[in-house]
C-alpha positions in Angstrom: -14.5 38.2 77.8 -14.3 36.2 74.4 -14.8 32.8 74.4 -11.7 30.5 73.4 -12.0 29.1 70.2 -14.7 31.0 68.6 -13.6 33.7 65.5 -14.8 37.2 66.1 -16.9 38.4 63.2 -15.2 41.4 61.1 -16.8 45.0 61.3 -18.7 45.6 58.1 -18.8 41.9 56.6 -21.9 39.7 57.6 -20.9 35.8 57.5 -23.9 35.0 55.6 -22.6 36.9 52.3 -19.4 34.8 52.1 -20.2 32.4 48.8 -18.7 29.3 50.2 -16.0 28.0 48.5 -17.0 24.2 47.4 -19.8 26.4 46.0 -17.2 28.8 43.7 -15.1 25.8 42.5 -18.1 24.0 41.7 -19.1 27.1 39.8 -15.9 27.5 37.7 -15.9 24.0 36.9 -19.5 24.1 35.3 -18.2 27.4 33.5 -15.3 25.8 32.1 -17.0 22.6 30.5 -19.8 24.5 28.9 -17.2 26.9 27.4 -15.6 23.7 26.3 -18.3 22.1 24.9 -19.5 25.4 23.4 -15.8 25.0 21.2 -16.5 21.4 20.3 -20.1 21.9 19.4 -19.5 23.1 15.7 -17.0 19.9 15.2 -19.6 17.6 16.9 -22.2 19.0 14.1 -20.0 18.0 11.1 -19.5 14.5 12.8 -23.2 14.3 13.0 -24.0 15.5 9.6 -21.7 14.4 7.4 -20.6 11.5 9.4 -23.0 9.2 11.6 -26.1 10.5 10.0 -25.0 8.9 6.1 -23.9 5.8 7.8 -27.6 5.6 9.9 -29.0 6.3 6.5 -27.8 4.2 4.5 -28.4 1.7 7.1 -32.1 2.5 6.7 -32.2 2.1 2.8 -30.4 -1.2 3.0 -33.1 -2.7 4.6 -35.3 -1.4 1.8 -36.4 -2.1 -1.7 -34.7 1.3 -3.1 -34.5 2.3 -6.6 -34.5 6.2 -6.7 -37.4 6.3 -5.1 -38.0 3.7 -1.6 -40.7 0.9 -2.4 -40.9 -1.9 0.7 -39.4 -2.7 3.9 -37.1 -6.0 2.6 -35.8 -6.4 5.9 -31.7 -8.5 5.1 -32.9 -9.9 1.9 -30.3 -7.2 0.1 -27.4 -8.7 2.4 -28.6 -12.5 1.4 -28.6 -11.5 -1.8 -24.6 -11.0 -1.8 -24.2 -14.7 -0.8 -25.7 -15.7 -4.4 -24.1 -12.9 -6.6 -21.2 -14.3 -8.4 -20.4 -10.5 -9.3 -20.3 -9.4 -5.7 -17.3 -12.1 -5.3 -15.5 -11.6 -7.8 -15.1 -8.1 -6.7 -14.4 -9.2 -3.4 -11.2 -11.4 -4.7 -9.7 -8.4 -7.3 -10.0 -6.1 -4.3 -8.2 -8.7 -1.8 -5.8 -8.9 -4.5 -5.2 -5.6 -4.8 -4.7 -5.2 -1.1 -2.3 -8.1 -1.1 -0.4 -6.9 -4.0 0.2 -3.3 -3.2 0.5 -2.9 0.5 3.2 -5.4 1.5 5.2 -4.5 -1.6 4.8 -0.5 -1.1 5.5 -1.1 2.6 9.1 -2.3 1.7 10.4 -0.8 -1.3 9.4 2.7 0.8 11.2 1.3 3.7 14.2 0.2 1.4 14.2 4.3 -0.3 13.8 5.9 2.8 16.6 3.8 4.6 18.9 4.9 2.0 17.5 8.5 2.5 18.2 8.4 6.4 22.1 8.1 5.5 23.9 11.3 5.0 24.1 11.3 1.3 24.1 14.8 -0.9 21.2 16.2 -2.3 18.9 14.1 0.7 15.9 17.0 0.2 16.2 17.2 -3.4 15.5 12.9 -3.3 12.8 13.3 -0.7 11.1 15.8 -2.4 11.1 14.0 -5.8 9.4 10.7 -3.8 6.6 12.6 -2.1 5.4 14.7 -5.2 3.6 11.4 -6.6 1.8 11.5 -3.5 0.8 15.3 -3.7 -0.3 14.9 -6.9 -4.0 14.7 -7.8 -5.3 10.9 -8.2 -7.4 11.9 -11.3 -4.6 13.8 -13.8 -1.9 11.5 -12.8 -4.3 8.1 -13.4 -4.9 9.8 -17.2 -1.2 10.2 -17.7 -0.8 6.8 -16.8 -3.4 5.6 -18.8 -1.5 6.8 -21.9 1.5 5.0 -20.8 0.0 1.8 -20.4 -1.9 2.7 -24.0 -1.3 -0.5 -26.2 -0.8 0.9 -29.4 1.3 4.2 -28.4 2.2 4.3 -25.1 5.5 5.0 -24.3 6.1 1.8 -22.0 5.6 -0.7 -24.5 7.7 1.3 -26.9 10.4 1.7 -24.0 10.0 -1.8 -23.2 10.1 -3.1 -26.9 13.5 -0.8 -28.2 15.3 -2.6 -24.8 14.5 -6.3 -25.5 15.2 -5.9 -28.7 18.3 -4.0 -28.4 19.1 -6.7 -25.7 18.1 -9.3 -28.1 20.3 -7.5 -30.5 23.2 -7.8 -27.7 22.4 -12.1 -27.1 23.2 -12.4 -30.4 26.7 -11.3 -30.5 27.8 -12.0 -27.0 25.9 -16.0 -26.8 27.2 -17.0 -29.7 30.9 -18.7 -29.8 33.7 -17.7 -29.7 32.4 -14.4 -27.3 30.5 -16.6 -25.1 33.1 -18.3 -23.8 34.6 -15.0 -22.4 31.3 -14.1 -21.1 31.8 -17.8 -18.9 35.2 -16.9 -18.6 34.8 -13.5 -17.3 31.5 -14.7 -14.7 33.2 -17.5 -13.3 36.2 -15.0 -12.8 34.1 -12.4 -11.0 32.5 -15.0 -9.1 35.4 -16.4 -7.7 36.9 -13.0 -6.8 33.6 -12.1 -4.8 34.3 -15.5 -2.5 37.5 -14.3 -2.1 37.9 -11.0 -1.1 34.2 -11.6 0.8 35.7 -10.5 4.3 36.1 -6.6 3.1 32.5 -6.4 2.2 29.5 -7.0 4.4 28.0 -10.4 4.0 24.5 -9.3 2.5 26.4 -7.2 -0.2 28.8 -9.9 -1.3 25.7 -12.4 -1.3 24.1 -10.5 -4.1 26.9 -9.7 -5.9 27.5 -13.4 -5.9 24.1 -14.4 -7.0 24.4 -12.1 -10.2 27.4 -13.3 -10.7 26.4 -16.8 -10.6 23.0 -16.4 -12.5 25.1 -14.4 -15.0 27.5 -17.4 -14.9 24.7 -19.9 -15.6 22.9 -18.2 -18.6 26.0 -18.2 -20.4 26.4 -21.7 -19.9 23.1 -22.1 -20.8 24.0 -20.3 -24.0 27.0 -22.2 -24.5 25.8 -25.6 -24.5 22.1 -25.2 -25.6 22.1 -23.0 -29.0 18.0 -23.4 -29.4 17.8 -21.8 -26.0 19.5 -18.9 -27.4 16.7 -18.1 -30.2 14.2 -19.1 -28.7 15.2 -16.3 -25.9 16.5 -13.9 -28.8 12.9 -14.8 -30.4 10.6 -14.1 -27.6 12.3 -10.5 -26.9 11.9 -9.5 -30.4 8.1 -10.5 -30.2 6.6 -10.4 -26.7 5.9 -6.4 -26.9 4.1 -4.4 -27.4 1.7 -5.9 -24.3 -2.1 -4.5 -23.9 -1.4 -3.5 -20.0 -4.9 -2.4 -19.5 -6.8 -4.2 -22.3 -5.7 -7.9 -21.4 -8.7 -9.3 -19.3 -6.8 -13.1 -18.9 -4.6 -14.0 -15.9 -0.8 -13.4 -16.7 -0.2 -16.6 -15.6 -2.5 -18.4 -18.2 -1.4 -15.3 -20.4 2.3 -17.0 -20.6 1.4 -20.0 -20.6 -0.2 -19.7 -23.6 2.3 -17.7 -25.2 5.0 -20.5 -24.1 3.2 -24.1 -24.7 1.7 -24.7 -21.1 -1.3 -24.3 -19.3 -1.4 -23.3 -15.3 -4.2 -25.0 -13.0 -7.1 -23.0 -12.8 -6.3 -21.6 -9.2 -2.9 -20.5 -10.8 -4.0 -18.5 -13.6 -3.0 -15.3 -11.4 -5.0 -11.6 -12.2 -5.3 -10.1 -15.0 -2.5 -8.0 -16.5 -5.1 -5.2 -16.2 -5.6 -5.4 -12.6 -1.5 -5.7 -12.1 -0.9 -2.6 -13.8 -4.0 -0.7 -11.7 -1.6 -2.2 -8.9 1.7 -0.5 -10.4 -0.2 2.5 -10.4 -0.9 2.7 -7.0 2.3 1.5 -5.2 3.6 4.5 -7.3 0.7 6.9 -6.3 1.4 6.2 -2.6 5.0 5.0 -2.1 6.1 8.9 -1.4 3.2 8.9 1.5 5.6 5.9 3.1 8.4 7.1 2.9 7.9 10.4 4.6 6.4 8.3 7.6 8.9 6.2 7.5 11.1 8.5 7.8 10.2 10.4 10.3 9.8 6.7 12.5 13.9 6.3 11.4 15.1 9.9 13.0 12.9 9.2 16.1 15.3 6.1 16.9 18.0 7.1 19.3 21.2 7.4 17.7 23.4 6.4 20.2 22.2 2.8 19.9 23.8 2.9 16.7 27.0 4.1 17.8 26.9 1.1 20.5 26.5 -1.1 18.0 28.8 -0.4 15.5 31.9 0.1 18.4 30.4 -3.7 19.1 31.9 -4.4 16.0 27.7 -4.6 14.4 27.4 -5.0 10.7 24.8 -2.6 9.0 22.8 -6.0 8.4 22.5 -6.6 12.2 21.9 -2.8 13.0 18.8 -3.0 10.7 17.2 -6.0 11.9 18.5 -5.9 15.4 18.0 -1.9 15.8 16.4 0.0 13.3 13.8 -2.4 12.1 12.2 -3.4 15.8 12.6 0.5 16.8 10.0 1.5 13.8 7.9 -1.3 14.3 5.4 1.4 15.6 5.0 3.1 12.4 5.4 0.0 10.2 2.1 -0.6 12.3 0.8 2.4 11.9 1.1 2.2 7.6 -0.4 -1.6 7.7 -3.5 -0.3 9.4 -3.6 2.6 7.2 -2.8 1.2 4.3 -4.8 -1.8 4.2 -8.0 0.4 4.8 -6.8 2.4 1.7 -6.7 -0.4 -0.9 -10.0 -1.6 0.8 -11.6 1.6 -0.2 -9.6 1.9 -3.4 -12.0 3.1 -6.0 -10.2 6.1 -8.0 -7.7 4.0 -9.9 -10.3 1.8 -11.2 -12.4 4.1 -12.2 -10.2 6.4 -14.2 -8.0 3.4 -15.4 -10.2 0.6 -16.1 -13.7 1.0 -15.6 -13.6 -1.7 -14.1 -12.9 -3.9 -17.2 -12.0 -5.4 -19.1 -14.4 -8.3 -18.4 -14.4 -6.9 -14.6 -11.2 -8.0 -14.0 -10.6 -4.8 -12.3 -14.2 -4.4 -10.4 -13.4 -4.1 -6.6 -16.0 -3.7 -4.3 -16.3 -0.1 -4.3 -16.7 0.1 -7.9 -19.4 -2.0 -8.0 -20.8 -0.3 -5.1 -21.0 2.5 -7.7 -22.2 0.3 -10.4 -25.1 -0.8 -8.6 -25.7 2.5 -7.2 -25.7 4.3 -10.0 -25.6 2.5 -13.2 -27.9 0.0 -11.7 -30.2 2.2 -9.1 -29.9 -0.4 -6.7 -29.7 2.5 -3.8 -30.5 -0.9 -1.3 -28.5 -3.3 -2.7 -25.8 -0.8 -2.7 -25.9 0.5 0.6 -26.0 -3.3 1.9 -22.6 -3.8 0.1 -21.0 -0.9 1.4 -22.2 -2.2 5.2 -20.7 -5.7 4.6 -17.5 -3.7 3.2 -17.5 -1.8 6.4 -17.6 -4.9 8.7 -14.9 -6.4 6.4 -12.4 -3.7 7.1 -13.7 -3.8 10.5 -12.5 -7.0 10.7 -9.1 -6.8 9.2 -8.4 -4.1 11.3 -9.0 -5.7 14.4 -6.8 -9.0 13.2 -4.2 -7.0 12.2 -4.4 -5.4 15.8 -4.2 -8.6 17.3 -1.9 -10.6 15.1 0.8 -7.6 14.8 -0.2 -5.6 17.7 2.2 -7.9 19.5 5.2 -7.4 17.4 5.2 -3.5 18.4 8.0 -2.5 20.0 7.2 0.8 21.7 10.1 3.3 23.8 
Protein backbone atom coordinates (compact mmCIF):
# COMPACT_ATOMS: atom_id res chain seq x y z
CA UNK A 1 0.00 0.00 0.00
CA UNK A 2 1.49 3.72 -0.56
CA UNK A 3 1.05 6.10 1.81
CA UNK A 4 -1.28 9.24 0.93
CA UNK A 5 0.53 12.20 0.33
CA UNK A 6 3.96 11.02 -0.05
CA UNK A 7 5.66 11.21 -3.98
CA UNK A 8 7.04 7.96 -5.07
CA UNK A 9 10.69 8.33 -6.03
CA UNK A 10 11.39 7.77 -10.03
CA UNK A 11 13.34 4.66 -11.23
CA UNK A 12 16.82 5.60 -12.08
CA UNK A 13 16.98 9.31 -10.50
CA UNK A 14 18.16 9.56 -6.72
CA UNK A 15 16.54 12.73 -4.91
CA UNK A 16 19.79 13.77 -3.61
CA UNK A 17 21.21 14.68 -7.30
CA UNK A 18 18.37 17.21 -7.91
CA UNK A 19 20.40 20.84 -7.67
CA UNK A 20 17.68 22.66 -5.90
CA UNK A 21 16.34 25.30 -7.58
CA UNK A 22 16.83 28.61 -5.16
CA UNK A 23 20.42 27.12 -5.54
CA UNK A 24 20.37 27.41 -9.76
CA UNK A 25 18.81 30.93 -9.75
CA UNK A 26 21.14 31.98 -7.28
CA UNK A 27 23.75 30.59 -9.48
CA UNK A 28 22.67 32.45 -12.81
CA UNK A 29 22.34 35.54 -10.94
CA UNK A 30 26.04 35.51 -9.78
CA UNK A 31 26.90 34.46 -13.49
CA UNK A 32 25.16 37.27 -14.95
CA UNK A 33 26.69 40.26 -12.68
CA UNK A 34 30.21 39.07 -13.05
CA UNK A 35 29.67 38.91 -16.79
CA UNK A 36 28.41 42.36 -16.35
CA UNK A 37 30.98 43.73 -14.46
CA UNK A 38 33.48 41.90 -16.53
CA UNK A 39 31.90 44.52 -19.60
CA UNK A 40 32.14 47.56 -17.43
CA UNK A 41 35.55 46.84 -16.03
CA UNK A 42 37.58 48.40 -18.99
CA UNK A 43 35.29 51.65 -18.75
CA UNK A 44 35.67 51.66 -14.92
CA UNK A 45 39.64 51.72 -15.71
CA UNK A 46 39.56 54.86 -17.82
CA UNK A 47 37.32 56.57 -15.16
CA UNK A 48 39.94 55.67 -12.73
CA UNK A 49 42.96 56.65 -14.69
CA UNK A 50 42.23 59.39 -16.44
CA UNK A 51 39.47 60.65 -14.27
CA UNK A 52 39.43 60.39 -10.36
CA UNK A 53 43.05 59.64 -10.09
CA UNK A 54 44.16 63.54 -11.75
CA UNK A 55 41.56 65.08 -9.62
CA UNK A 56 43.11 62.94 -6.18
CA UNK A 57 46.38 64.09 -7.53
CA UNK A 58 46.15 67.20 -7.93
CA UNK A 59 44.42 67.36 -4.76
CA UNK A 60 47.73 66.07 -3.21
CA UNK A 61 50.03 68.73 -4.85
CA UNK A 62 47.72 71.51 -3.79
CA UNK A 63 48.45 70.95 -0.48
CA UNK A 64 52.12 71.16 -1.40
CA UNK A 65 54.90 73.60 -2.00
CA UNK A 66 55.25 72.33 -5.90
CA UNK A 67 57.45 73.82 -8.37
CA UNK A 68 58.46 70.96 -10.79
CA UNK A 69 59.73 69.18 -8.35
CA UNK A 70 57.44 68.83 -4.67
CA UNK A 71 59.34 70.67 -1.70
CA UNK A 72 57.01 70.79 1.74
CA UNK A 73 53.63 69.80 2.99
CA UNK A 74 51.94 73.67 2.99
CA UNK A 75 48.86 72.29 4.13
CA UNK A 76 45.70 75.34 2.65
CA UNK A 77 48.23 78.05 2.54
CA UNK A 78 47.95 77.88 -1.60
CA UNK A 79 44.02 78.24 -1.14
CA UNK A 80 44.61 81.33 1.39
CA UNK A 81 46.83 82.64 -0.87
CA UNK A 82 43.84 83.23 -3.61
CA UNK A 83 42.09 85.48 -0.99
CA UNK A 84 45.08 88.09 -1.27
CA UNK A 85 45.94 87.72 -5.11
CA UNK A 86 44.48 90.66 -6.86
CA UNK A 87 45.29 88.62 -10.14
CA UNK A 88 43.32 85.59 -9.08
CA UNK A 89 40.14 88.08 -8.97
CA UNK A 90 40.41 89.69 -11.61
CA UNK A 91 40.29 86.58 -13.48
CA UNK A 92 37.51 85.50 -11.55
CA UNK A 93 35.36 88.74 -12.79
CA UNK A 94 36.49 88.54 -16.84
CA UNK A 95 35.41 84.85 -16.60
CA UNK A 96 31.91 85.70 -14.75
CA UNK A 97 31.66 88.20 -17.43
CA UNK A 98 32.17 86.03 -19.95
CA UNK A 99 29.66 83.55 -18.66
CA UNK A 100 27.18 86.34 -18.31
CA UNK A 101 27.75 87.76 -21.63
CA UNK A 102 27.70 84.75 -23.83
CA UNK A 103 25.35 82.16 -22.42
CA UNK A 104 22.02 84.14 -21.98
CA UNK A 105 22.56 85.90 -25.28
CA UNK A 106 23.55 82.54 -27.29
CA UNK A 107 20.69 80.83 -25.44
CA UNK A 108 18.17 83.22 -27.33
CA UNK A 109 19.33 84.28 -30.58
CA UNK A 110 19.66 80.10 -31.06
CA UNK A 111 16.24 79.80 -29.76
CA UNK A 112 15.06 82.81 -32.04
CA UNK A 113 17.07 80.87 -35.51
CA UNK A 114 15.87 77.66 -34.66
CA UNK A 115 12.21 78.79 -34.10
CA UNK A 116 12.26 80.15 -37.44
CA UNK A 117 13.83 76.79 -38.65
CA UNK A 118 10.97 74.65 -36.98
CA UNK A 119 8.49 76.39 -39.63
CA UNK A 120 8.16 74.80 -42.92
CA UNK A 121 10.24 77.15 -44.97
CA UNK A 122 12.39 75.90 -48.26
CA UNK A 123 15.80 75.03 -48.09
CA UNK A 124 15.26 74.10 -43.85
CA UNK A 125 18.52 71.50 -44.15
CA UNK A 126 20.53 73.58 -46.24
CA UNK A 127 19.91 76.56 -43.14
CA UNK A 128 20.53 74.03 -40.45
CA UNK A 129 23.48 72.75 -41.86
CA UNK A 130 25.12 76.18 -42.49
CA UNK A 131 24.36 76.98 -38.36
CA UNK A 132 25.94 73.78 -37.01
CA UNK A 133 29.19 73.83 -39.22
CA UNK A 134 30.68 76.73 -36.75
CA UNK A 135 30.17 74.31 -34.15
CA UNK A 136 31.92 71.29 -36.08
CA UNK A 137 34.65 73.34 -36.78
CA UNK A 138 37.97 73.12 -34.91
CA UNK A 139 38.22 75.79 -31.98
CA UNK A 140 41.94 76.49 -32.91
CA UNK A 141 41.83 77.29 -37.05
CA UNK A 142 38.53 79.09 -36.67
CA UNK A 143 39.94 81.39 -33.46
CA UNK A 144 43.09 82.29 -36.09
CA UNK A 145 40.72 83.25 -38.79
CA UNK A 146 38.99 85.31 -36.41
CA UNK A 147 41.95 86.74 -35.14
CA UNK A 148 42.64 88.29 -38.53
CA UNK A 149 39.28 89.73 -38.75
CA UNK A 150 39.42 91.47 -35.60
CA UNK A 151 43.20 92.56 -36.86
CA UNK A 152 43.29 96.40 -36.36
CA UNK A 153 45.21 97.49 -39.17
CA UNK A 154 43.81 94.96 -41.92
CA UNK A 155 41.10 93.07 -40.88
CA UNK A 156 38.32 92.85 -42.83
CA UNK A 157 35.68 94.04 -40.04
CA UNK A 158 36.99 97.37 -39.48
CA UNK A 159 37.35 97.83 -43.21
CA UNK A 160 33.65 96.44 -43.58
CA UNK A 161 32.64 98.45 -40.76
CA UNK A 162 34.46 101.71 -41.87
CA UNK A 163 33.20 101.69 -45.96
CA UNK A 164 29.35 101.32 -44.17
CA UNK A 165 29.49 104.34 -41.75
CA UNK A 166 31.01 106.20 -44.07
CA UNK A 167 28.89 105.33 -46.93
CA UNK A 168 25.98 105.99 -44.41
CA UNK A 169 27.57 109.12 -43.43
CA UNK A 170 27.77 109.77 -47.04
CA UNK A 171 23.87 109.06 -47.12
CA UNK A 172 23.03 111.65 -43.71
CA UNK A 173 24.35 114.12 -45.72
CA UNK A 174 22.00 114.24 -48.47
CA UNK A 175 18.90 112.89 -46.99
CA UNK A 176 19.30 115.23 -43.20
CA UNK A 177 19.78 118.14 -44.89
CA UNK A 178 16.65 120.41 -46.06
CA UNK A 179 14.66 120.33 -48.31
CA UNK A 180 14.98 116.01 -48.37
CA UNK A 181 14.57 115.89 -44.74
CA UNK A 182 11.41 116.94 -44.58
CA UNK A 183 10.22 114.04 -46.84
CA UNK A 184 12.15 111.69 -44.78
CA UNK A 185 9.62 113.23 -41.61
CA UNK A 186 7.00 113.19 -44.02
CA UNK A 187 7.41 109.80 -45.27
CA UNK A 188 7.99 108.23 -41.24
CA UNK A 189 5.21 109.88 -39.84
CA UNK A 190 3.19 108.50 -42.84
CA UNK A 191 4.34 104.89 -42.30
CA UNK A 192 3.81 105.26 -38.73
CA UNK A 193 0.44 106.18 -38.89
CA UNK A 194 -0.43 103.47 -41.53
CA UNK A 195 1.06 100.70 -39.14
CA UNK A 196 -1.62 102.03 -36.22
CA UNK A 197 -4.04 101.74 -38.68
CA UNK A 198 -4.12 98.72 -40.46
CA UNK A 199 -2.62 97.02 -36.95
CA UNK A 200 -5.64 94.43 -36.74
CA UNK A 201 -4.22 92.43 -39.98
CA UNK A 202 -0.92 91.84 -38.40
CA UNK A 203 -0.13 90.17 -35.20
CA UNK A 204 0.44 92.65 -32.40
CA UNK A 205 4.25 91.81 -31.72
CA UNK A 206 4.99 92.41 -35.58
CA UNK A 207 3.18 95.70 -35.84
CA UNK A 208 4.92 96.76 -32.47
CA UNK A 209 8.25 96.66 -34.10
CA UNK A 210 7.43 97.97 -37.13
CA UNK A 211 6.07 100.86 -35.24
CA UNK A 212 9.06 101.35 -33.13
CA UNK A 213 11.34 101.75 -36.31
CA UNK A 214 9.05 103.69 -37.65
CA UNK A 215 8.91 105.97 -34.83
CA UNK A 216 12.76 106.01 -33.96
CA UNK A 217 13.14 106.63 -37.79
CA UNK A 218 10.49 109.34 -37.28
CA UNK A 219 12.46 110.90 -34.41
CA UNK A 220 16.05 111.10 -35.87
CA UNK A 221 14.76 112.98 -38.67
CA UNK A 222 13.34 115.39 -36.45
CA UNK A 223 16.31 115.36 -34.68
CA UNK A 224 17.95 116.29 -37.97
CA UNK A 225 15.56 118.71 -38.83
CA UNK A 226 15.61 120.96 -35.95
CA UNK A 227 19.18 120.39 -34.59
CA UNK A 228 21.80 120.89 -37.75
CA UNK A 229 25.07 120.37 -35.19
CA UNK A 230 23.57 117.07 -34.36
CA UNK A 231 23.81 116.12 -37.85
CA UNK A 232 27.77 116.60 -38.10
CA UNK A 233 28.59 115.78 -35.20
CA UNK A 234 26.80 112.22 -36.21
CA UNK A 235 28.15 112.54 -39.88
CA UNK A 236 31.61 113.26 -38.05
CA UNK A 237 31.88 110.47 -35.68
CA UNK A 238 30.98 107.78 -38.61
CA UNK A 239 33.64 109.14 -40.76
CA UNK A 240 36.13 108.72 -37.74
CA UNK A 241 35.24 106.12 -35.06
CA UNK A 242 36.88 103.10 -37.35
CA UNK A 243 38.99 101.52 -37.76
CA UNK A 244 38.55 100.02 -33.82
CA UNK A 245 41.56 97.78 -32.25
CA UNK A 246 38.93 94.86 -31.28
CA UNK A 247 41.59 92.85 -29.64
CA UNK A 248 44.31 95.32 -28.76
CA UNK A 249 42.00 97.86 -26.71
CA UNK A 250 42.67 96.85 -22.97
CA UNK A 251 40.06 99.95 -21.51
CA UNK A 252 36.34 99.27 -20.74
CA UNK A 253 34.10 100.31 -23.78
CA UNK A 254 32.24 102.15 -21.57
CA UNK A 255 35.14 104.51 -20.44
CA UNK A 256 36.33 103.91 -24.13
CA UNK A 257 33.30 106.15 -25.38
CA UNK A 258 33.23 108.18 -22.96
CA UNK A 259 36.36 109.45 -23.68
CA UNK A 260 35.89 109.58 -27.27
CA UNK A 261 32.48 111.59 -26.56
CA UNK A 262 33.36 114.21 -23.56
CA UNK A 263 32.20 112.09 -20.42
CA UNK A 264 33.47 109.91 -17.99
CA UNK A 265 31.38 106.67 -16.55
CA UNK A 266 31.69 105.76 -12.69
CA UNK A 267 34.30 103.44 -12.11
CA UNK A 268 31.80 100.40 -11.59
CA UNK A 269 30.43 101.43 -15.13
CA UNK A 270 33.52 101.41 -17.14
CA UNK A 271 32.13 97.89 -18.64
CA UNK A 272 35.04 95.11 -20.16
CA UNK A 273 37.35 95.65 -22.36
CA UNK A 274 36.66 95.73 -26.04
CA UNK A 275 39.10 92.79 -26.14
CA UNK A 276 37.25 90.63 -23.83
CA UNK A 277 33.79 91.55 -25.89
CA UNK A 278 35.04 90.42 -29.03
CA UNK A 279 36.55 86.97 -27.28
CA UNK A 280 32.73 86.95 -26.40
CA UNK A 281 31.55 87.42 -30.16
CA UNK A 282 33.68 84.76 -30.91
CA UNK A 283 32.22 82.32 -28.82
CA UNK A 284 28.43 82.85 -29.11
CA UNK A 285 29.44 82.32 -32.84
CA UNK A 286 31.56 79.17 -32.09
CA UNK A 287 28.67 77.56 -30.12
CA UNK A 288 25.34 79.09 -31.33
CA UNK A 289 25.00 76.05 -34.06
CA UNK A 290 25.43 73.53 -30.87
CA UNK A 291 21.94 75.30 -29.63
CA UNK A 292 20.24 75.25 -32.17
CA UNK A 293 20.37 71.68 -33.03
CA UNK A 294 19.24 70.95 -29.35
CA UNK A 295 16.86 73.26 -29.57
CA UNK A 296 15.57 71.90 -32.10
CA UNK A 297 15.25 68.67 -31.54
CA UNK A 298 13.29 70.04 -27.93
CA UNK A 299 10.70 71.99 -30.62
CA UNK A 300 9.76 68.70 -32.77
CA UNK A 301 9.31 66.71 -29.47
CA UNK A 302 6.30 69.14 -28.60
CA UNK A 303 3.01 67.56 -29.57
CA UNK A 304 1.68 69.14 -32.51
CA UNK A 305 -1.82 68.93 -31.87
CA UNK A 306 -1.49 71.47 -29.08
CA UNK A 307 -0.79 73.79 -31.73
CA UNK A 308 -3.64 73.06 -33.81
CA UNK A 309 -5.86 73.61 -30.48
CA UNK A 310 -4.63 76.68 -30.15
CA UNK A 311 -4.70 78.29 -33.27
CA UNK A 312 -8.65 76.82 -33.93
CA UNK A 313 -8.86 78.86 -30.34
CA UNK A 314 -8.28 81.72 -32.33
CA UNK A 315 -4.20 81.78 -30.53
CA UNK A 316 -1.78 84.31 -31.99
CA UNK A 317 1.76 82.95 -32.79
CA UNK A 318 2.86 85.33 -29.74
CA UNK A 319 0.62 83.34 -27.26
CA UNK A 320 1.53 79.84 -28.86
CA UNK A 321 5.23 80.64 -28.14
CA UNK A 322 4.97 81.73 -24.72
CA UNK A 323 1.89 79.80 -23.71
CA UNK A 324 3.07 76.43 -25.76
CA UNK A 325 6.20 76.16 -27.22
CA UNK A 326 8.28 78.01 -24.78
CA UNK A 327 7.10 76.12 -21.35
CA UNK A 328 7.09 72.67 -23.45
CA UNK A 329 11.11 73.15 -24.06
CA UNK A 330 11.71 74.39 -20.85
CA UNK A 331 13.49 70.91 -20.34
CA UNK A 332 16.15 71.52 -22.84
CA UNK A 333 16.42 75.27 -22.20
CA UNK A 334 17.51 73.63 -18.83
CA UNK A 335 19.44 71.25 -20.16
CA UNK A 336 21.77 74.13 -22.39
CA UNK A 337 22.00 76.50 -19.04
CA UNK A 338 23.60 73.74 -17.21
CA UNK A 339 25.69 72.94 -20.04
CA UNK A 340 26.49 76.03 -21.10
CA UNK A 341 27.38 77.70 -18.05
CA UNK A 342 29.92 74.92 -17.22
CA UNK A 343 31.42 75.64 -20.70
CA UNK A 344 32.25 79.35 -20.35
CA UNK A 345 33.44 78.34 -16.84
CA UNK A 346 35.98 76.20 -18.32
CA UNK A 347 36.49 78.45 -21.33
CA UNK A 348 40.15 78.56 -21.94
CA UNK A 349 40.72 78.04 -25.90
CA UNK A 350 39.47 81.43 -27.06
CA UNK A 351 41.69 83.20 -24.77
CA UNK A 352 44.46 81.49 -25.48
CA UNK A 353 44.55 81.59 -29.27
CA UNK A 354 42.86 85.14 -29.32
CA UNK A 355 44.27 87.09 -26.62
CA UNK A 356 46.74 85.60 -24.55
CA UNK A 357 45.12 86.74 -22.08
CA UNK A 358 45.95 90.49 -22.79
CA UNK A 359 46.00 92.98 -23.34
CA UNK A 360 46.75 94.04 -19.70
CA UNK A 361 44.75 90.65 -18.70
CA UNK A 362 41.67 91.98 -19.60
CA UNK A 363 40.99 88.68 -21.05
CA UNK A 364 42.71 86.31 -18.29
CA UNK A 365 39.88 83.96 -16.93
CA UNK A 366 40.51 81.56 -14.48
CA UNK A 367 41.65 78.80 -16.60
CA UNK A 368 44.16 80.81 -18.28
CA UNK A 369 45.75 81.67 -15.43
CA UNK A 370 45.54 78.32 -14.21
CA UNK A 371 47.94 77.81 -17.10
CA UNK A 372 49.91 80.80 -16.38
CA UNK A 373 50.75 79.71 -13.10
CA UNK A 374 51.19 76.28 -14.06
CA UNK A 375 53.29 76.63 -16.59
CA UNK A 376 54.72 79.97 -17.10
CA UNK A 377 55.01 80.40 -13.44
CA UNK A 378 55.70 76.56 -12.17
CA UNK A 379 53.44 77.03 -9.51
CA UNK A 380 52.20 73.19 -9.91
CA UNK A 381 50.48 73.95 -6.08
CA UNK A 382 49.22 77.08 -6.50
CA UNK A 383 47.79 75.92 -9.72
CA UNK A 384 46.15 72.84 -8.75
CA UNK A 385 44.58 74.90 -5.63
CA UNK A 386 42.93 77.25 -8.34
CA UNK A 387 41.62 74.73 -10.42
CA UNK A 388 39.93 73.01 -6.89
CA UNK A 389 38.32 76.34 -5.92
CA UNK A 390 37.17 76.54 -9.86
CA UNK A 391 35.72 73.15 -9.39
CA UNK A 392 33.64 74.08 -6.24
CA UNK A 393 32.62 77.23 -8.09
CA UNK A 394 30.97 75.43 -10.87
CA UNK A 395 29.88 73.05 -8.29
CA UNK A 396 28.10 75.63 -6.95
CA UNK A 397 26.40 77.29 -9.83
CA UNK A 398 25.35 74.13 -10.91
CA UNK A 399 23.48 73.24 -7.97
CA UNK A 400 21.76 77.02 -7.88
CA UNK A 401 20.84 76.85 -11.18
CA UNK A 402 19.23 73.32 -10.18
CA UNK A 403 17.43 74.85 -7.56
CA UNK A 404 16.46 78.24 -8.82
CA UNK A 405 15.33 76.98 -12.42
CA UNK A 406 14.84 73.43 -11.62
CA UNK A 407 11.38 74.56 -10.71
CA UNK A 408 10.52 76.29 -13.88
CA UNK A 409 10.87 72.77 -15.80
CA UNK A 410 7.90 71.72 -17.28
CA UNK A 411 8.34 68.04 -17.99
CA UNK A 412 5.49 65.62 -20.25
Amino acid sequence: MSTSGVRPIEPGVSQSSRPPARQSLFSMRVREVALAYLFIIPSFIIIIVFGLYPVLRAGFISLHRWSIIKERFIGLENYLALLDDPDFWQALQVTVFYVIATVPLTMMISLFIAYLLFRPIRYRSLFRTLYFLPYVTSMVPAAMVWQWIFNAQSGVLNFISGGTAKGLAAFLQVAARPPVVYIWVGLMAAWLVYLLVTAPRRSGSLTGLLAVIAGGLLGIGVLFMLRPAALEWVVQELQTFFPVRWLQEPRGIFLSLGRRWGFKPPSWLQGPSMSLLAVSIVSMWHFLGYDVVIYLAGLFNVPPELYEAARIDGATEWQVFWRITFPMISPTSFFLLIISTIGAFRAFTMFYVLTRGGPLKTTTSVTYYIYDRFYNATQWGYASAIAFVLFGIILAMTLLNQRLAGRRVFYQ
